[in-house]
Phi, psi and omega in degrees: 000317179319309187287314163312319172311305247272308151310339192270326192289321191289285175346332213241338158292287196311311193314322180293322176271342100016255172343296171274356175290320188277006179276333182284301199296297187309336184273302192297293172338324216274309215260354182280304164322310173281348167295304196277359138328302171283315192277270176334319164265037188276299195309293214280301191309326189274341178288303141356298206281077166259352181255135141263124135257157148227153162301153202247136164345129161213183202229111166333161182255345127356267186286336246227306189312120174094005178207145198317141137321341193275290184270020135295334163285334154309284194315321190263354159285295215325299233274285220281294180322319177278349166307324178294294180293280203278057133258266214311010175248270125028256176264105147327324258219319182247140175301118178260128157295132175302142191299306202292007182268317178304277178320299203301306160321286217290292164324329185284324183305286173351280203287319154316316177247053183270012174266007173242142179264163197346281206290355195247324169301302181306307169329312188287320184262063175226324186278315197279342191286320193102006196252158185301319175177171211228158190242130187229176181198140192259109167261144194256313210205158171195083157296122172279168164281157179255137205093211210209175195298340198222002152204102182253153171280318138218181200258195165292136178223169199192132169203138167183150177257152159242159176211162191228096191284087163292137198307332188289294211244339174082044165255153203263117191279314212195127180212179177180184208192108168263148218179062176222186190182124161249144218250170170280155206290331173280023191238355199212034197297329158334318174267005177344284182323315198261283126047264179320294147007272228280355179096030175061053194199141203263124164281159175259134179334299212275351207262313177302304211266313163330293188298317164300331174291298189290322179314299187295335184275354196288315201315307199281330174310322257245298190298298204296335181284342174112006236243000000 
């Protein structure tokens, strides 16, 4: 009777493990599968994308809070215009909707919808524009420097995210996160080149969000070509 409990347990073990081996192999298949999945439709979505608009800037509350209205909305036109000239200098490939065709849309939705939020207004008005997907973007931080061109007490930082919405569903095709402050050349030697680049000089949050503007879109060219 003893041996018998005992083959019957072992019996029941091998089974368990039978069982979760092929439950691994299957999972595993599964998530091998969805990789590859994933990267085809990566392809195909970048492939997809011949029409843009962007969107116009908007602001963490973070940042925006405790300051004027006036200049979060400078900072956040500036950002969205140079953003605008380097995609048209920038991608060949693609059709851009003229900004001021963008902002105009992208406000009637706001004012139709204004209880939904930012990405979902973008989205909407990208869909109603008729474009593949629309590019919107967030500031986190825009510090001017404090000094002067040739010393400052601290320097300029620029932070903001982008994002690339397809218009059918508003998910996110394509993002990235600029993030700097610049620093002197003996805190940075790495950047030597770019040091000389800025004219040897402490530059201003917008000549900084400028570099940051062009980085992105070199970055999104980067993407849309498979690289």
């Amino acid at each position: 009777m003893r041996h018998s409990k005992i083959r019957r347990c072992l019996s029941a073990l091998v089974f368990l493990f039978v069982i979760f081996g092929n439950y691994c192999l299957l999972t595993n298949c599964k998530a091998y599968g969805q990789t590859e999945e994933t990267e085809e439709t990566k392809t195909l979505f970048r492939e997809r994308i011949k029409s843009l608009a962007l969107i116009p800037f908007t602001s963490k509350p973070s940042f925006s809070d405790g300051m004027p209205e006036e200049t979060v909305d400078e900072k956040e036109r500036y950002l969205t215009i140079t953003l605008y000239e380097a995609l048209t200098a920038e991608l060949l490939r693609i059709e851009i909707t003229p900004l001021q065709k963008s902002e105009t849309e992208f406000l009637r939705i706001k004012a139709e919808k204004p209880k939904s939020f930012y990405r979902e207004q973008a989205a909407a008005a990208g869909k109603s524009l008729g474009v593949d997907a629309v590019m919107i973007g967030v500031i986190s931080e825009y510090t001017e420097r404090e000094g002067s061109a040739i010393g400052v007490e601290s320097p300029a930082t620029v932070t903001f995210s982008v994002e690339v919405l397809d218009t059918r569903d508003g998910h996110t095709l394509w993002e990235t996160y600029f993030k700097e402050t610049q620093k002197p050349l003996l805190e940075n030697v790495y950047e030597i080149e770019k040091f000389f680049k800025r004219g040897a000089k402490w530059i201003t949050s917008d000549e900084l969000a400028k570099e940051g503007a062009r980085k992105t879109v070199l970055d999104f060219n980067e993407y849309l070509l498979g690289n």
